[in-house]
N, C-alpha and C positions, 0 to 999 in steps of 0.2 A: 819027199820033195827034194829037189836040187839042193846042191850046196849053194850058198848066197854066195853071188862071184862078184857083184859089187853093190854099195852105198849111194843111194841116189839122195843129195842133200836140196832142197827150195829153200832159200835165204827168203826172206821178206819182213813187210812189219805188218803187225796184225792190226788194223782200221777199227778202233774201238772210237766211236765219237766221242769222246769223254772218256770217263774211267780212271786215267792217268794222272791228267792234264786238264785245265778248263779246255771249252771244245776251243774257243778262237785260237788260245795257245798251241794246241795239239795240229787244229789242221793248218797253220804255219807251218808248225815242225814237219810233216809229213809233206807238204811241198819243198821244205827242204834238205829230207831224206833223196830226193828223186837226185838233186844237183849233190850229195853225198854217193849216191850209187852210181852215178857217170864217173865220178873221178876213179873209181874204184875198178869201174869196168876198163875205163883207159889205159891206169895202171898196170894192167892184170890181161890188156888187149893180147900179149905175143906170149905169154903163157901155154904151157900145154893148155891141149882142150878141159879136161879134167881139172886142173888146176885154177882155172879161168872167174873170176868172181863174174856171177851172175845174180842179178835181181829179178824179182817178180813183183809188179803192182798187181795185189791181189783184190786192189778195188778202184776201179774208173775216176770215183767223184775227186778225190785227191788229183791225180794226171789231171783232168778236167780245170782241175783251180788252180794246178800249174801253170798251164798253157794260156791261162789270161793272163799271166805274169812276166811269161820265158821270154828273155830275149832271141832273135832268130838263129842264131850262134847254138843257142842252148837245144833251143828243137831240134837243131841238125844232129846234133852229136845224139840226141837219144832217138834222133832214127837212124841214125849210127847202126846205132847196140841193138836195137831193133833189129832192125836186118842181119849182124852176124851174132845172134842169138843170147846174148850178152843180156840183154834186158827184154820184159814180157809184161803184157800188158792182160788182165783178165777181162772176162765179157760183165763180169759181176761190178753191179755201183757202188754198194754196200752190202754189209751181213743185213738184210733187215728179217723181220719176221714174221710170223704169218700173220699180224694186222693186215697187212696187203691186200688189196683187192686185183682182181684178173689186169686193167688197166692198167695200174698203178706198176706191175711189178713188169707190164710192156713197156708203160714208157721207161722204166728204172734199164731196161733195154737198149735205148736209141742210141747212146752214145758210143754203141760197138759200131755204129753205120760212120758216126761221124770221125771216130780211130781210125776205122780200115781205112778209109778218102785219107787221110790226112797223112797217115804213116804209108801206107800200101803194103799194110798187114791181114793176115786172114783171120786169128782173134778167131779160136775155136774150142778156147777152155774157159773154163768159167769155176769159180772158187769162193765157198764159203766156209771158213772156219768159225769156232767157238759155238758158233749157232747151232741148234739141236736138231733141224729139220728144217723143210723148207713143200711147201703148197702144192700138192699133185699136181696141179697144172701149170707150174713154172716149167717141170721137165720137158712140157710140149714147147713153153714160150721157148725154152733155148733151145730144143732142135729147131724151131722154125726161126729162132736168129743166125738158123749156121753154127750155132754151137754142137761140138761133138763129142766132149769130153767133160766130167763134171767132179772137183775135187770138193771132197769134206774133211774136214780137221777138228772134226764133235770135242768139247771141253764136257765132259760128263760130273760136273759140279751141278747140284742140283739137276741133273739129268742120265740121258745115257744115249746111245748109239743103234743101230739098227745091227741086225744080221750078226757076223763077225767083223772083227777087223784087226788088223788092217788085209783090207782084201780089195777085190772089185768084184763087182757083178755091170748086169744092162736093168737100167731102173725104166722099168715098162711105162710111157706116160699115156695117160686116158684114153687117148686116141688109137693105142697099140704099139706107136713107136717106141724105137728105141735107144737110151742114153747112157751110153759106155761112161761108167759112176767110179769112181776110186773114193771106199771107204778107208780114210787114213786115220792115224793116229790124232793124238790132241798136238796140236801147232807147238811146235817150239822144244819137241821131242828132241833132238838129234843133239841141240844146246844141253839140256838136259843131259841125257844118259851119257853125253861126251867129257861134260865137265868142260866146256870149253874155256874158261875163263881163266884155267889152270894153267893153260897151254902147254899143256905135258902129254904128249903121246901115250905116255905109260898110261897114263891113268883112262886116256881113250878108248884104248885096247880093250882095258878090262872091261869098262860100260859097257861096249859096243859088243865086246863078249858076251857076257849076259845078254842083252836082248838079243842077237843073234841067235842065239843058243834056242830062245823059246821062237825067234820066226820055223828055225830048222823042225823045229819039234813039233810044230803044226801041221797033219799030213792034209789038210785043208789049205793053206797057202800055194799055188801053184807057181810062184815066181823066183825067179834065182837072182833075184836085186829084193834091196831091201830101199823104201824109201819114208823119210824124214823131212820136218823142215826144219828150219832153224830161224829163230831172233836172234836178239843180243841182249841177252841176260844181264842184270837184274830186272830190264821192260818185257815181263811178257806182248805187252799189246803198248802199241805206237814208237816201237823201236827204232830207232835208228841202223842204217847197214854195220855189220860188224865188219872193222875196219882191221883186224886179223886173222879170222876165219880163214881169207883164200891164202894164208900166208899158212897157217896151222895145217889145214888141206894139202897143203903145196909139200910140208914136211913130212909130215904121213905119207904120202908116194914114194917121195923121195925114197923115203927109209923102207922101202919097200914091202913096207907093211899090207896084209889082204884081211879085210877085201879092199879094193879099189874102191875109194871115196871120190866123189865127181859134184861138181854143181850143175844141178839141173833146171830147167825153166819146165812150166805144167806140159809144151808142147814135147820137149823132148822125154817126160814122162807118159806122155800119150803113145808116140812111138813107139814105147816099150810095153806098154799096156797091150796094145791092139795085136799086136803077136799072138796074145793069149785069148784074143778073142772069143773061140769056138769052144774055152774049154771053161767060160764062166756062165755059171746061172742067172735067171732071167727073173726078176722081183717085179710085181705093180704094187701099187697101193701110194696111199698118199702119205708123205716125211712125216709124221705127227710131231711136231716140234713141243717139247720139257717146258724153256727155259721163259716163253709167253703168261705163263703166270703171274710172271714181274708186274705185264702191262697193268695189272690190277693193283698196282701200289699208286698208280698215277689215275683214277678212278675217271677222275674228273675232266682231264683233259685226253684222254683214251677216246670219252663219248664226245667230247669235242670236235677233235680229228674226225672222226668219224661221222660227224655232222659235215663235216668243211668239206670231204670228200664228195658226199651226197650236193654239195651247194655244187663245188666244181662239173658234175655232170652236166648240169641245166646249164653251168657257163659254158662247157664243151661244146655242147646241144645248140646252143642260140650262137656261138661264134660260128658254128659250124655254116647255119644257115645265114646267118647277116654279119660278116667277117667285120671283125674292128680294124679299121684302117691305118689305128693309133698306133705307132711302136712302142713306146710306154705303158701300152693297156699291153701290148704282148710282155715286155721285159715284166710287170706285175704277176702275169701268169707262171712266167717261166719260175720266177721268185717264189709265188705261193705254192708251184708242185713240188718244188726243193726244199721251203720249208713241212710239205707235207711226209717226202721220203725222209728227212731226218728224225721228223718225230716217230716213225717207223722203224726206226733203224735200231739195234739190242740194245743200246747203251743207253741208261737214262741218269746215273751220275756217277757221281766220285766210287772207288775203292771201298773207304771208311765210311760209308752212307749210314751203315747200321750200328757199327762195334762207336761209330762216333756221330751220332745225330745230329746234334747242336756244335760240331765244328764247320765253321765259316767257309774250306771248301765245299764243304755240304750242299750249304745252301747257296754257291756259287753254281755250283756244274748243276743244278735242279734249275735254279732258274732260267741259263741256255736250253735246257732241257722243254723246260716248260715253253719259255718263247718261241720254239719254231709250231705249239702247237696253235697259241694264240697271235702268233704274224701271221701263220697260213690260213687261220679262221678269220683274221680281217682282212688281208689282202683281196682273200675269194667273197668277203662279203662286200669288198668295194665292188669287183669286177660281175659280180649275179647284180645287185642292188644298177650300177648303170644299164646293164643289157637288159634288166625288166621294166628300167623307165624308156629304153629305146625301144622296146616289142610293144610297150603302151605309147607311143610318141608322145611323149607327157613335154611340157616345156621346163624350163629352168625354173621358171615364175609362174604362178596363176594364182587364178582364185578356188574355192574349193571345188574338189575331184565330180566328177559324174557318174564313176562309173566306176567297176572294179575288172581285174584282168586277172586270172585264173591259168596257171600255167602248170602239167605233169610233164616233168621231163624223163618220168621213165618210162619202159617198156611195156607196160601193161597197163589196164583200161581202170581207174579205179572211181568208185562211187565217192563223192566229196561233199559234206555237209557247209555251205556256204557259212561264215563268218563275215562281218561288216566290223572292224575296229572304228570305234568312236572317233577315231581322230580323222578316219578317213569325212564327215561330213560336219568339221568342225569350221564356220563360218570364216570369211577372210582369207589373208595370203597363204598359201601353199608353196613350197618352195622342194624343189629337186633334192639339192641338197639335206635340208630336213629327213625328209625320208628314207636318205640313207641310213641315216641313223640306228636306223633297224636292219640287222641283218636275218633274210627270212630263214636260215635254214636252221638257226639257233631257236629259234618260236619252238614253247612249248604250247600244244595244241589244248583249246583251253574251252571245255565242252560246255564249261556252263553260260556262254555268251550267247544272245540273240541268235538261231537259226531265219536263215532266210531258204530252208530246202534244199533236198540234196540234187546232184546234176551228174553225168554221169561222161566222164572224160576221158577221151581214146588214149593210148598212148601217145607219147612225144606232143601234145595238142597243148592248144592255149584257146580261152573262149572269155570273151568281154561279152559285161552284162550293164545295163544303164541301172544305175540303183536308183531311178524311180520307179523304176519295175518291179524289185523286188520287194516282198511280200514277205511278214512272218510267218516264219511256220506254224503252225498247228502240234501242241502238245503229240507226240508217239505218231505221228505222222510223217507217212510221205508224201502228202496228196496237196493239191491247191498251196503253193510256193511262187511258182512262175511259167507263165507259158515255155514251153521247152524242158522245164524242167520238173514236168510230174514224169513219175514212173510209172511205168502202167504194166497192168498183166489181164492180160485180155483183151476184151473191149473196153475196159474204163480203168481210172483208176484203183488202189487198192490200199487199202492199210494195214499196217504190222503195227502193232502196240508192245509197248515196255512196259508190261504190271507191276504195281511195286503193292506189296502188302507187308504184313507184319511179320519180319525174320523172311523177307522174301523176295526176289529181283527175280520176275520172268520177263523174258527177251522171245521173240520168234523162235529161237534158236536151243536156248537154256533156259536154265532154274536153278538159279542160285541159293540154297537157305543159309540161313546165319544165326544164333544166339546174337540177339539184342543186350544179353546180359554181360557175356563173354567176350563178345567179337569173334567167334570163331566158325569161319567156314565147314558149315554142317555137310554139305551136299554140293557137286558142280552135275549138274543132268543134261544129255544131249537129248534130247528134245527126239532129234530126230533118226538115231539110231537106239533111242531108248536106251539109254548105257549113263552108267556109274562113272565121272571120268574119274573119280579120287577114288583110292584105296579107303575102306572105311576103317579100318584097321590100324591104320599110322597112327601114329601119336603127333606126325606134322600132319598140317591140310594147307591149301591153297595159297603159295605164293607166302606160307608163313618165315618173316624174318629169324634167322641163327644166329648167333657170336658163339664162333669156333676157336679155341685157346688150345694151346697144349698144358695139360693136366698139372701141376705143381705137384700133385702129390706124386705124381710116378717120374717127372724129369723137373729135379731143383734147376738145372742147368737150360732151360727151356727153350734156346735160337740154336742150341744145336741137337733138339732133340727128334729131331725128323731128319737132317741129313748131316749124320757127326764128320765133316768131310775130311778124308785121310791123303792129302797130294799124291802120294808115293802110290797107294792104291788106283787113285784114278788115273795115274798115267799108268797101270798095268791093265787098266780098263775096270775093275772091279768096282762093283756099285756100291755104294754105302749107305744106300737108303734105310732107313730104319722103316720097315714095312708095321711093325707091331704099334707105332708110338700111339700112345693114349691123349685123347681130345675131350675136351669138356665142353659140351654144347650146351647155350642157353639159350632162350627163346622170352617173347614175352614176361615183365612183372606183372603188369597191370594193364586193364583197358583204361583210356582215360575217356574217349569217345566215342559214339558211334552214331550216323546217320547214313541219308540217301539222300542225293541233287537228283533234280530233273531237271531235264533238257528236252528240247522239240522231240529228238529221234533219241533219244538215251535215258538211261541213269546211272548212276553211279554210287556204290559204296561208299565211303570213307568214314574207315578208321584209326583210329589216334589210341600208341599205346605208350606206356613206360616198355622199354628193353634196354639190355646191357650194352653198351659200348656206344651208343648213340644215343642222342636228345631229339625230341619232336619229331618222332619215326609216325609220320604218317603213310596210311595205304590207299592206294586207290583203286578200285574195278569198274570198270566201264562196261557196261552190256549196252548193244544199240540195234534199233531195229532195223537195220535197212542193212547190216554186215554182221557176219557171224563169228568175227574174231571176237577176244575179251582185252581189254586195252589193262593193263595191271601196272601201276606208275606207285615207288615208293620215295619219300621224300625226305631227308633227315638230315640233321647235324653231326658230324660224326667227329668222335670227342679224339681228345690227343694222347692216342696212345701208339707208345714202340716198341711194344713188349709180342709177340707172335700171336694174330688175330685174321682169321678168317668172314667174313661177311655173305651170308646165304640166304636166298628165298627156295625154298622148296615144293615141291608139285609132288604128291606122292600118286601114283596112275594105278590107276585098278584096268593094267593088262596083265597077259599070260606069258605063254613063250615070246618075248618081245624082242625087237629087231631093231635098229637104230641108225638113220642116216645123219650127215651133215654136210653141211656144203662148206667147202673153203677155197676163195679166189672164185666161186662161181661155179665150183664143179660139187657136185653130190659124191659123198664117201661112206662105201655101206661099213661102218663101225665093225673093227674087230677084220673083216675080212677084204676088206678094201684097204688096208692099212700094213706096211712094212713091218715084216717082224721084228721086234722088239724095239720098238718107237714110243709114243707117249700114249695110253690110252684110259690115264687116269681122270686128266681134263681135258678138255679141247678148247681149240677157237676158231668159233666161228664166225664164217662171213656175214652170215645173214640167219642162217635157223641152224634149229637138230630137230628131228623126229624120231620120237617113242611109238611105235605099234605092233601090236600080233596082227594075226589073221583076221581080225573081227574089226577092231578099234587102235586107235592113234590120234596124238597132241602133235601141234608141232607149236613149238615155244620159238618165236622169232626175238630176234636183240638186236633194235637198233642201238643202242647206247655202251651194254657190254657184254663184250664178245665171248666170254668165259663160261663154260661150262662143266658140269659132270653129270654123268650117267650112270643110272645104277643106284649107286651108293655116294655116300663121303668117300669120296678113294682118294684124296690127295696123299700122297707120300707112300703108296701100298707097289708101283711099279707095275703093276700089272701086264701079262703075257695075252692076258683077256677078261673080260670084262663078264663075272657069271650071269646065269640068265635067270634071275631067281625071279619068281612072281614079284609082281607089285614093286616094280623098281621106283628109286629117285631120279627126277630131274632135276637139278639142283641150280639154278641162275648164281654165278658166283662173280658178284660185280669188284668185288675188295679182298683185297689181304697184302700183307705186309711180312710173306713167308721168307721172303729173298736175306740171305745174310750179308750180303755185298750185292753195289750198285744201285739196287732198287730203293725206295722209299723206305727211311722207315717208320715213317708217317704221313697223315693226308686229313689233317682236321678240316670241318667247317660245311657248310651247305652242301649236298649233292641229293640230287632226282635223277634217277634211273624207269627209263619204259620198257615193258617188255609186252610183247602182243601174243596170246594164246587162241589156238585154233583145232576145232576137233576135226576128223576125217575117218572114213570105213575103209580106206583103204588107201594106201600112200603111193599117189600118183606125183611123179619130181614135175611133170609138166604145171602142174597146177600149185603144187606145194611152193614153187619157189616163184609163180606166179602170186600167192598171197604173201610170202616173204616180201617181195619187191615192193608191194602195195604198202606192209607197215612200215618197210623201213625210207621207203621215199615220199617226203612231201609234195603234198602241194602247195604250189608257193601265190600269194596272192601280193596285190599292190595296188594303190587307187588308179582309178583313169582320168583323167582333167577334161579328155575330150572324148565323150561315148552317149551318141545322139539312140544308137541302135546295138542291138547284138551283134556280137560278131564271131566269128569263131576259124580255126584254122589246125591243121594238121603238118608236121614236117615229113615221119612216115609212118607209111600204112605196109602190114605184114602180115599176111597169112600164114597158118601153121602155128599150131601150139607148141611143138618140142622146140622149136629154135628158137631162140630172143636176141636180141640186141642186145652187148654188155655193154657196149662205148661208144659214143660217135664223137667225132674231133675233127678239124679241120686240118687239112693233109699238109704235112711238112711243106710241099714243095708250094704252097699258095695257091693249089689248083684242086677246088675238087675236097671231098669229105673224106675222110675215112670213118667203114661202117665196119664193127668188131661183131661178130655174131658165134654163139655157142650152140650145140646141140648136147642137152644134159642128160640125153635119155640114153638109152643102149641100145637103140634102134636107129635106122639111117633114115633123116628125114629130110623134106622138102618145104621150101618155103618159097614166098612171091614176095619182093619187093618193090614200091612204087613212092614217089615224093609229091604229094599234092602240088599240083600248081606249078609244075617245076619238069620240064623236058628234058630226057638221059640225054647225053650226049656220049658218053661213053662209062663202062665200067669195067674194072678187071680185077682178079685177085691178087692177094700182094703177101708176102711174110708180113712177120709182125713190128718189122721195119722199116713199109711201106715201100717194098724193091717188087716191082711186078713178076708174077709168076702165069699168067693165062688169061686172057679175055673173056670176057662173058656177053654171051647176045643176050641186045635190048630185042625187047617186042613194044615195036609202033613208038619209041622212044619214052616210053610212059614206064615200064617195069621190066622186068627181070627173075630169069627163076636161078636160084641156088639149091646144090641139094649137101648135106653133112651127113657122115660118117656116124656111128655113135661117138657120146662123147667129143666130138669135135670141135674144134675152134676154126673160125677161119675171117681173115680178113679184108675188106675190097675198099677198091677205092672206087669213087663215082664222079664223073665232072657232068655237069649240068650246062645247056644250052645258052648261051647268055642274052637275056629281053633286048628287042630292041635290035 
């Protein structure tokens, strides 16, 4: 390769929310780092160019909490530096993680639209450091924001990096495009290897010697710069500008010392990149992000978030079509999607979180931590809870309710076993308020209450029923419920019965057996593909709880006996995973109980056992007649410990040569080869499912609650290149652990229930697979009706085509009109029709994912629309609607 002819240096501070600093302290400071890099840039303005202090905001949400605050003086001068290249602004909000979903990580977006207006900047780099990966389908959302260039700065603590580095390649995104990536070093290098705090040239030389020495030696590097960033040491993360860097920079030239040291901003690093364009390799697969394990220290409030998000849909959904007039009810929204990216975001607290548990920062920066995830779960429970008493016109005051209102806000048709809460037909005042008091997306669904029959709900649809109409069900029945709502097959009605016998739970679908003696899942049988779904052979079976420790007798020293971390090493990039460490798994002591509930359309296991690390580990299984998932909910106290513990339900699968998807953000990822080489592929997180199958048979294991998984085996800590394909693998639901030796928890006592829904299939079709995903992991949400004389019922939209779905509908920035987000998950180009009940197109067109028009699209007869997607595709439209009247 070239001789390295010069030093390309990024100054900035690294956006850890927390970490350092409690967060209010910290994002202070970092609004007033921004008025710290203006004076510097001033200073430093008639500078050689090279010489010149430059900054980089390597994250929006900070500039963003500036600019509520800047006096107009202040704006000017940083569109100043804006303009002669002095300061830069990324397209990136925060580092967050793959907790994100496809929407979430578009609107974490928007504020590149509202930069560029503001600055009259183009904001075409985007940057995430410390963070270990980031969601196959982000690289589409930021080509389609106009982003063109994509910097990493991987901390391989507790993790590691993809491909080589530092390098570039084009990170191929779902769709086929392409995103010119710079794999960089770990952030803060340049400080490092420089010793800049010495401010001695001598000692620079030599650092920079050395690592020069091995860029040169890599005939795999093709660049004749070398590039770094820099903090200001001793703050790796929330640094302030260093206020003699360009003065140390400025000496080094002088002295004529090579190579030529320069500060650079991401754009003037892109310029130099894109030279080399033709001559880098071309990667797809999805980032598999390390460092999401953590999320499993915070168990409890992980599945919370992830409930709030599910609420905010139906708020999206129903603002979309009956816009709140209120600006308050907007300012609440805008509030609850920021407190939802924070609780997404890598940092969840202090430095000393583990080495010091019970000191008082600790439990400072945990409780910020904690609060954006329960302000964002009440916020969006105020703003669902009014917009389902306005879809029910319910008054402030009455007497009791008439009626119930039934609302699926997602995309798919799902079968729903009505529910009547006692309180709904309790005599006397009703009151608006009162009712909020429940917020529905928190409801755990609770099988063994009165059915009044299942009813079958289109997508996006809402249907009121008068409850003097309804009827109870009939034990293991579908049939005679309520006019409308028998099912029928044929000419008449039909029934599927739930047998329950001794050591036995048959469903239409399965056959459960169990030891009454033991509690131990004997047998899970598909009915309908005739197939064994358990491995009989395992010594776990279904859904059985683990407490995973590391060994004592083989590691005394036991928090660092899985990743012994060496600094020095991981800034040369070397891993220090300890792939070999020994774990001790325990599983059940005792049964203490075991029975069966019945319900109309169900029954249910539960068993009650003694296990280690937890108190009153109950288990649940649901088999129901009218749907062929297994609803699997485990419920426990979980005791206080901070000593290294993993928390497992395992699925041991009697398949063969087995193959393995997951979806994350919304897109399906075929495990192993859909996946960047050498990314994370010991756990994953997922959006919504994984899928285990051969040729023959496949499970798909959905988690609304938590998102963590492994496949295979126990592989936490092993690193894996890939994942073997040995008969009868594990799937392993991994809601908890406390691996993390800094930031994360390291502890989480006290009450937590986890759901997970299990599904068999012959063959793994993603159209339908994530069509049942959708189903477990979105409620339906009910609430009384005060006035409901008759049935009613309603649709927002109707879609044809199975491979496309709708991920997001919102109400469009600009007050006019929805925005509809729609994916195509298959690998095949498909076609869809869409059409809005009730409601005449007035116009539609497509837009990036920053609602900026890109093409029109013809209406037919003003009623619907055809769209057609790419594989893999995303694409986004906007619709305005005729106005009545």
């Amino acid at each position: 390769m070239p001789k390295i002819k010069e030093v390309l240096v990024l100054h900035h501070s690294h956006l850890d929310v927390g970490y350092t600093h409690a967060q209010p302290i910290l994002l202070q400071l970092q609004k007033n780092y921004i008025d710290q890099a203006l004076r510097l840039c001033e200073e430093t303005e008639n500078w050689a160019p090279e010489n010149k202090f430059r900054w980089t905001c390597e994250s929006s949400y900070p500039v963003l909490s500036w600019l509520e605050e800047a006096r107009p003086e202040q704006v000017d001068r940083f569109t100043r530096y804006l303009h002669n290249g002095q300061m830069s602004l990324s397209a990136s909000y925060m580092h967050n993680t793959p907790l994100c979903s496809a929407e979430e990580m578009a609107r974490m977006l928007y504020p590149v639209k509202q930069l560029r207006s503001r600055f009259g900047i183009e904001i075409k780099t985007a940057i995430h450091h410390d963070v270990n990966g980031q969601p196959w389908p982000y690289s589409q959302l930021l080509l389609d924001a106009g982003v063109e260039f994509f910097i990493m700065g991987i901390n391989i603590h507790f993790g590691g990096f993809p491909l080589t580095r530092p390098n570039a390649f084009h990170w191929q995104a779902p769709d086929g495009k392409k995103l010119l990536t710079f794999n960089g070093e770990h952030y803060s290098l340049f400080s490092q290897i420089c010793n800049v705090n010495a401010k001695n040239t001598d000692l620079m030389a030599e650092g920079l010697s050395k690592y020069l020495h091995k860029l040169e030696s890599n005939p795999d590097y093709p660049f004749d710069f070398a590039y770094l960033t820099a903090t200001n040491l001793p703050l790796y993360d929330n640094n302030p500008p260093d206020s003699e860097l360009a003065g140390l920079i400025k000496q080094w030239n002088e002295e004529g010392r090579e190579p030529k040291i320069s500060f650079v901003t991401p754009e003037m690093l892109y310029e130099k990149v894109k030279r080399y364009d033709s001559e880098l390799s071309v990667h797809s697969g999805d980032w598999t992000d390390y460092w999401n394990f953590g999320s499993g220290s915070a168990a409890k409030e992980t599945k919370l978030n992830r409930r709030t998000k599910q609420g905010m849909k139906a708020v999206e959904l129903l603002d979309a079509f009956d816009p709140e007039e209120d600006s308050a009810a907007a300012d609440i929204k805008k509030k609850a999607w920021e407190q939802i990216h924070l609780y997404d975001e890598h940092t969840w607290g202090v430095f000393n979180s583990i080495c010091e548990p019970d000191h008082p920062n600790v439990d400072i920066q945990w409780m910020h931590k904690a609060h954006y995830a329960y302000q964002a779960n009440s916020l969006t429970g105020y703003l669902l809870g009014t917009r389902l008493e306005r879809l029910a016109n319910n008054p402030q005051q009455s007497e009791e309710p008439e009626g119930i209102l039934l609302l699926n806000p997602s995309n798919v048709a799902v079968t729903h076993d009505i529910r009547v809460h006692s309180s709904y037909s309790t005599p006397g005042r009703h009151l608006a308020a009162d009712r909020l008091r429940n917020v529905p997306m928190n409801n755990e669904i609770d099988h063994g209450r009165v059915s009044y029959g299942t009813v079958e709900l289109p997508p996006f649809s809402w249907r009121k029923f008068p409850l003097g109409g309804l009827r109870q069900a009939e034990p293991s029945s579908l049939i005679e419920a309520h006019p409308g709502i028998v099912r029928e097959e044929g000419e008449g009605p039909w029934r599927r019965e739930v047998v329950i016998e001794e050591g036995k739970i048959e469903s239409p679908f399965h056959i459960c057996r169990f030891d009454p003696l033991t509690g131990r899942i004997k047998s899970l049988y598909d009915k309908e593909q005739e197939w064994e779904v358990l491995d009989p052979s395992s010594p776990w079976t279904l859904f059985q709880y683990v407490q995973e420790t590391v060994d004592p007798c083989y590691h005394p020293n036991h928090r660092s006996a899985i990743f012994p971390r060496d600094v020095d090493k991981g800034n040369e990039g070397i891993s220090v995973w300890n792939h070999d460490w020994k774990a001790r798994r325990m599983t059940y002591n005792g049964l203490k109980a075991i029975s069966v509930e019945r319900s109309a359309h169900s029954a249910t296991l539960v068993i009650r056992h003694d296990a280690p690390g937890v108190d009153d580990l109950e288990q649940r299984f649901t088999f129901f007649s009218y749907r062929a998932d297994i609803e699997m909910r485990a419920s426990f106290h979980k005791q206080d410990i901070t000593t290294p513990e993993g928390t497992y339900f395992a699925i041991p699968l009697n398949v063969e040569k087995w193959q393995c998807r997951y979806d994350t953000a919304g897109q399906f990822v075929e495990f192993d080869e859909q996946q960047l080489p050498g990314v994370c592929r010991d756990y994953l997180t997922v959006d919504k499912s994984v899928s285990v199958y051969d040729g023959l048979h496949g499970v798909t294991l959905t988690c609304p609650d938590a998102p963590l998984v492994q496949v295979g085996d126990f592989n936490f800590g092993k690193e894996q290149h890939s994942v073997p394909r040995n008969a009868n693998p594990l799937l392993l639901a991994w809601p908890m652990n406390n691996y993390w030796d800094t930031n994360f928890r390291a502890r989480q006592p006290g009450f937590n229930t986890f759901t997970y829904v299990l599904s068999t299939f012959s063959a793994f079709d993603p159209a339908n697979v994530m069509k049942r995903a959708t189903s477990a992991v979105s409620q339906v949400l009910t609430l009384p009706v005060i006035s409901c004389k008759e049935e009613e019922a309603g649709q927002f939209i109707q879609m044809s085509g199975e491979e496309i779905r709708v991920f997001d509908v919102k109400p469009s920035d600009s007050g006019a009109g929805i925005i509809v987000r729609l994916i195509n998950s298959t690998e095949r180009r498909a076609d869809a029709t869409l059409s809005f009940p009730g409601r005449s197109i007035e116009a539609a067109c497509r837009t990036d994912v920053l609602e900026q028009f890109l093409a029109g699209i013809s209406i037919r007869n003003n009623q619907a629309f055809e769209v057609q997607l790419e594989a893999n595709q995303m694409m986004h439209l906007l619709v305005l609607f005729e106005q009545e009247g």
